[in-house]
C-alpha positions in Angstrom: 119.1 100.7 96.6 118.1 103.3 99.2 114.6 105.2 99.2 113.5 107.8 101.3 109.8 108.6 102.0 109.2 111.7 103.7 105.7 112.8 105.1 104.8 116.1 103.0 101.4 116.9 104.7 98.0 116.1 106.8 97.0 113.7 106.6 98.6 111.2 104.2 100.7 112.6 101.8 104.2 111.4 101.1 106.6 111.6 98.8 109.8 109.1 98.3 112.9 109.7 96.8 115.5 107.0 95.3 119.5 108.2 95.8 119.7 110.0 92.8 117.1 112.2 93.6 113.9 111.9 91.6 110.4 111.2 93.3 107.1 110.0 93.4 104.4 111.3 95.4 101.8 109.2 97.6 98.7 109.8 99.4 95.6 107.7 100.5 92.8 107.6 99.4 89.9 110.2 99.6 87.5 107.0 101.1 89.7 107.2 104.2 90.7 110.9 104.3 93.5 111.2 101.6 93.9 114.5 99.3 94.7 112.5 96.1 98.2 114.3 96.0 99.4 110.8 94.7 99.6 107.9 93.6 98.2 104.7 95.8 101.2 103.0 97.1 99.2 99.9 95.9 99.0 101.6 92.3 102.7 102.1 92.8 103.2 98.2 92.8 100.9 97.8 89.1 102.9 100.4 88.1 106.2 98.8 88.6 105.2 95.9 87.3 104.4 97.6 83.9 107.4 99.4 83.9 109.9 96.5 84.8 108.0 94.6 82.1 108.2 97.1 79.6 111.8 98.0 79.9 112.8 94.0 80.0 110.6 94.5 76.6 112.1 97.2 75.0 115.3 96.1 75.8 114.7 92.5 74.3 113.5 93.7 70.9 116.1 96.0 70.5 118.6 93.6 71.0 116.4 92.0 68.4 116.4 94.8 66.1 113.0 95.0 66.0 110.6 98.2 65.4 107.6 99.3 66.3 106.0 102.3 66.5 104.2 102.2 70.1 103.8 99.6 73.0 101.2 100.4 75.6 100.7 98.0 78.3 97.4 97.8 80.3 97.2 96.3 83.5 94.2 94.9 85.3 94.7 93.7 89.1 92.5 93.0 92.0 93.2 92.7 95.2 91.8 89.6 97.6 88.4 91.5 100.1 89.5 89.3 102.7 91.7 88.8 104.5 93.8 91.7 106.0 96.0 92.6 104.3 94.3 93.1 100.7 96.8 91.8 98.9 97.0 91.4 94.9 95.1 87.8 93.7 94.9 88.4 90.3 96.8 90.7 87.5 95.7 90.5 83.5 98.3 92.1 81.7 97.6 93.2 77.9 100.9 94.3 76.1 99.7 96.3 73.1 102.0 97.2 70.2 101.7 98.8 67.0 104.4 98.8 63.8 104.8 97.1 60.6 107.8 96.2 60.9 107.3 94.0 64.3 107.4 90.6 64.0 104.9 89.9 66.6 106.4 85.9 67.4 109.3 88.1 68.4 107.3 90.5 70.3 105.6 87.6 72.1 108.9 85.9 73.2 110.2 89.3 74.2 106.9 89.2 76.6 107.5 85.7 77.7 110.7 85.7 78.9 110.0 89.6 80.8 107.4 88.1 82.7 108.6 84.4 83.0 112.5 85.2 83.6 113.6 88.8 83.8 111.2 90.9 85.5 112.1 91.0 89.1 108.3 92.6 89.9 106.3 90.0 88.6 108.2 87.2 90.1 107.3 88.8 93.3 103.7 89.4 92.8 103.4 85.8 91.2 103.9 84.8 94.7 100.5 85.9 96.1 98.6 86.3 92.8 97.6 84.7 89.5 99.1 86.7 86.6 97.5 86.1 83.1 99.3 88.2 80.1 98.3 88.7 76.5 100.3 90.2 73.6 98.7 92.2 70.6 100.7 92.6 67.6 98.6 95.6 65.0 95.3 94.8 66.9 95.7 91.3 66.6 96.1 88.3 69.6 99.6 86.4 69.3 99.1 83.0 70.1 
């Protein structure tokens, strides 16, 4: 994997590029003199982790051939106050799906094994942080 990150402008703004050429941009934020041009490189990091977790999802239940007509994940994290650097310490995850024709044990074990096996993002932020994850099925907790 190669990733480029080129400044784009005063006084914080970036934007990195993987090798085949799309991007993402960064900047700080406006507490310290960033223009909100992007995305927190810390953000960045959350959002990784719900996309690595999401494809490891959508690719289980396929094989699965399940359906479902939506899955929205939302993530909660905070970061330790002290000390440098502020680092993640905790991360709720909520993996929300909707469909009738889901069985949601299947859509649980999907989530299990994404964030306790496949997904190379939350094995690295399990290092420093606690990570909690829930899974609703139609508006209802799986167990």
């Amino acid at each position: 994997m190669k990733i480029s990150v080129k400044k784009q402008g005063e006084p914080f703004h970036f934007e990195a590029f993987n090798d085949e050429g799309q991007s993402v941009h960064m900047d700080a934020s406006p507490e310290i003199g960033g223009t909100n041009k992007g995305v927190r490189p810390m953000q960045m990091i959350i959002m990784g982790l719900g996309g690595c977790s999401g494809i490891d999802v959508c690719n289980i239940l396929k094989k699965q051939k399940q359906e479902y007509t939506s899955l929205n994940i939302e993530i909660n994290a905070s970061r330790r106050a002290e000390p440098e650097p502020k680092i993640f310490e905790h991360i709720v995850m909520e993996f929300i799906f909707e469909g009738a024709k889901l069985d949601p044990q299947k859509a649980k074990r999907a989530v299990d094994l994404s964030i306790e096996k496949y997904c190379s993002v939350s094995e690295i932020l399990r290092q420093s942080a606690t990570l909690e994850y829930k899974v609703i099925v139609n508006k209802e907790i799986i167990a």
